[in-house]
C-alpha positions as CSV (number, residue, x, y, z in Angstrom):
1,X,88.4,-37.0,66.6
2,X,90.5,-34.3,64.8
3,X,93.6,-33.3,66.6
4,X,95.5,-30.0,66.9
5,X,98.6,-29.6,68.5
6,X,99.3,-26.1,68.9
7,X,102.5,-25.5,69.8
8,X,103.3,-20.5,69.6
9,X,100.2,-21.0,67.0
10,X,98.3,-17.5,68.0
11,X,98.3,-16.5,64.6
12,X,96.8,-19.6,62.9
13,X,94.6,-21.4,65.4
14,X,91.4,-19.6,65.1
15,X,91.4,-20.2,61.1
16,X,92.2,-23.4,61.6
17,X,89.5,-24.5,64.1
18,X,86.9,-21.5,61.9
19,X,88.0,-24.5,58.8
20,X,87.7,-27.6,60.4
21,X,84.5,-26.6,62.1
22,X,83.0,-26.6,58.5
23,X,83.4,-29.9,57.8
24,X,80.7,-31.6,55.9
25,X,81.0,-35.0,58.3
26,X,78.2,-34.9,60.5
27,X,80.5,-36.4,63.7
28,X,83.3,-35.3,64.7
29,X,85.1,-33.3,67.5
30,X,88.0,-31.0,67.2
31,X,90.5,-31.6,70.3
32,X,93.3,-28.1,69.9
33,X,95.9,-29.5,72.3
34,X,98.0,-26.2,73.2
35,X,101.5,-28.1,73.6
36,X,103.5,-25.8,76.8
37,X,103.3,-22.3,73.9
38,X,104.7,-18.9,74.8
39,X,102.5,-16.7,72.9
40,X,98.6,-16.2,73.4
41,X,97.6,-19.9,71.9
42,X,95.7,-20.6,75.0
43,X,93.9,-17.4,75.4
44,X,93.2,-17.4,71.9
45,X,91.6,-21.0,71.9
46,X,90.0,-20.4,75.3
47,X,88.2,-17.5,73.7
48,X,86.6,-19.4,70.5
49,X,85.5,-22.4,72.7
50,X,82.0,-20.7,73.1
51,X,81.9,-20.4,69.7
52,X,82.7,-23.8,68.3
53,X,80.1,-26.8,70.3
54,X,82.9,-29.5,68.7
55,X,85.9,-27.9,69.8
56,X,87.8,-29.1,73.2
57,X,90.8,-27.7,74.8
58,X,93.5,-29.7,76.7
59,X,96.1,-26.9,78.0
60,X,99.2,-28.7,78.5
61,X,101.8,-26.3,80.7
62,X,105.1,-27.7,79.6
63,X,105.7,-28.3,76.0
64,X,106.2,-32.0,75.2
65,X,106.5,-31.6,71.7
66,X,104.1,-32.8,68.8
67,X,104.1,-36.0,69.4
68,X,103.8,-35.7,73.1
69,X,100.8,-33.5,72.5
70,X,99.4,-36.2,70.3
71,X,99.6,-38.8,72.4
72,X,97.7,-36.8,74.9
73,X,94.8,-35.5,72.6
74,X,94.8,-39.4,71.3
75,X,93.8,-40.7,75.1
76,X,91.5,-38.0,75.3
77,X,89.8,-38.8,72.2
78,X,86.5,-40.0,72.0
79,X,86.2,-40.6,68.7
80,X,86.4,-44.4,66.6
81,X,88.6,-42.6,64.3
82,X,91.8,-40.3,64.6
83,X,92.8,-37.2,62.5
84,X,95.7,-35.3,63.0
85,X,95.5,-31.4,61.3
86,X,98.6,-29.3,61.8
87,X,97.0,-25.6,62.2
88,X,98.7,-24.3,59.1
89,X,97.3,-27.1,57.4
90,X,94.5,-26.6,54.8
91,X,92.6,-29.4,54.3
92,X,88.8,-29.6,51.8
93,X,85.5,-29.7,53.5
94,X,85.0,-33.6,52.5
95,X,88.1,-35.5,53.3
96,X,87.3,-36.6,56.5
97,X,83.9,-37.8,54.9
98,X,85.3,-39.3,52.1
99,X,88.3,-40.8,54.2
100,X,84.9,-42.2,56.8
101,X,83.3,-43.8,53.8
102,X,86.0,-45.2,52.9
103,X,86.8,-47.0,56.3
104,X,83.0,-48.5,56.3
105,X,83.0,-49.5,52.4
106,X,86.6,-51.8,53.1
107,X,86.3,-52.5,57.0
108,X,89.8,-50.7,57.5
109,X,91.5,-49.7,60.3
110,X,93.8,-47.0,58.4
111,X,92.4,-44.7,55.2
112,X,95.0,-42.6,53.5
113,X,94.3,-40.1,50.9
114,X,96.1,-37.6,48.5
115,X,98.1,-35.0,49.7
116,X,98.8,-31.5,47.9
117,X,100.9,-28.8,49.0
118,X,101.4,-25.8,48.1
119,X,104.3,-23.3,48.7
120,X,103.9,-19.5,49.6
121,X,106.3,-18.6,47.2
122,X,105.6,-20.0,43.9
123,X,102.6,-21.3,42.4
124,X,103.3,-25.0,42.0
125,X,101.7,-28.2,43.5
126,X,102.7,-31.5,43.7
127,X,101.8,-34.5,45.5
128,X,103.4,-37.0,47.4
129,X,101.4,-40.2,46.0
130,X,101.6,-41.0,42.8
131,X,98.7,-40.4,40.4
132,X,96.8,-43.4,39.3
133,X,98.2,-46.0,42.3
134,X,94.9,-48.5,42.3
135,X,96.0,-51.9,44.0
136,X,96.3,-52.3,47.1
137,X,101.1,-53.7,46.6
138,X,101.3,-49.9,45.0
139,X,100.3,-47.7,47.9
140,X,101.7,-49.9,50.2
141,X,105.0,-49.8,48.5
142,X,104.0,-46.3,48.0
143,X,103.6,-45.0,51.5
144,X,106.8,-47.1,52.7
145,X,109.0,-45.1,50.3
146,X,107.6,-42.0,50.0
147,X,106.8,-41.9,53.7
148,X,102.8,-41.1,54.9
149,X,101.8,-37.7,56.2
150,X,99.6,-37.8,58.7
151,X,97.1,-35.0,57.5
152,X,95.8,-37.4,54.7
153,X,94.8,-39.9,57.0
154,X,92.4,-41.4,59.9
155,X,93.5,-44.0,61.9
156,X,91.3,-46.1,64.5
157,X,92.5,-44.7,68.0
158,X,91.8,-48.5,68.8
159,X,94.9,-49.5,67.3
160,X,97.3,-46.8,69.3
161,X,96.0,-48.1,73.0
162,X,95.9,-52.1,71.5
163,X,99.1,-51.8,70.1
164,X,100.3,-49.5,72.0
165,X,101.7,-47.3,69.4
166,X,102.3,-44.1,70.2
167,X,104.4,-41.0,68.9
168,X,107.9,-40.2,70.2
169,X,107.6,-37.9,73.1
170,X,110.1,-34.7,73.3
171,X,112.0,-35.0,70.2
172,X,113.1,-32.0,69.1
């Protein structure tokens, strides 16, 4: 299950779901949770869910913030896995596959990969993991310093409603 909290995101929403929708991974569903917004969000997802046969909508009426809206779309889920995509986030047609594979080939219950951003103004890339990190002490020292986006990773919803390890709800 990918998540999308949408949060005044009328301008970016239907590129975002047009991407995701694209996905080479075979299963998935794409849950756009519209988080309380001001602007047209809703009307504009409303309007692609004919479109889009993996694409649910949960229209929340009072904004609860990201986290709030993730915890929601996480419940709602009905997927083994969670993905979180921002809807300015651009992420390649195989990650999720390659982040999938991954889970099976090491029986985990978090997969992280790579992440690259860009910036509007300039040309540059960088990444927030270290190049050439291979044992297992490196990206965990990795992820605790340099901190984990969540973009890069899937994590099995099993271990949210177990643990009961959910995001912060309306922090600004």
């Amino acid at each position: 299950s990918i998540l999308v909290p949408c949060y005044n995101e009328e301008e970016t929403i239907e590129v975002t779901v047009a991407e995701l929708s694209q996905l080479r991974y075979p299963n998935y569903e794409i849950i756009a949770i519209n988080d309380g917004s001001t602007d047209n969000t809703s009307e504009v997802v409303r309007s692609l869910l004919p479109q889009y046969d993996r694409l649910r909508f949960i229209d929340l009426k009072e904004n609860i913030r990201q986290g709030g809206a993730r915890n929601v779309g996480i419940r709602k889920a009905r997927g083994l896995y969670i993905g979180l995509v921002d809807s300015d986030d651009y992420i390649s047609d195989d990650m999720y596959e390659m982040l999938v594979l991954n889970s099976k080939d090491y029986t985990v219950d978090i997969v992280v990969s790579n992440l690259w951003a860009t910036h509007s103004d300039s040309d540059t890339f960088r990444t927030n993991f270290r190049e050439g990190l291979s044992d297992i002490d490196s990206i965990k020292k990795s992820v605790l310093v340099n901190g984990c986006h969540m973009v890069t990773n899937i994590i099995k919803k099993s271990l949210f409603e177990d643990y009961d390890l959910w995001y912060p709800e309306n922090l600004s």
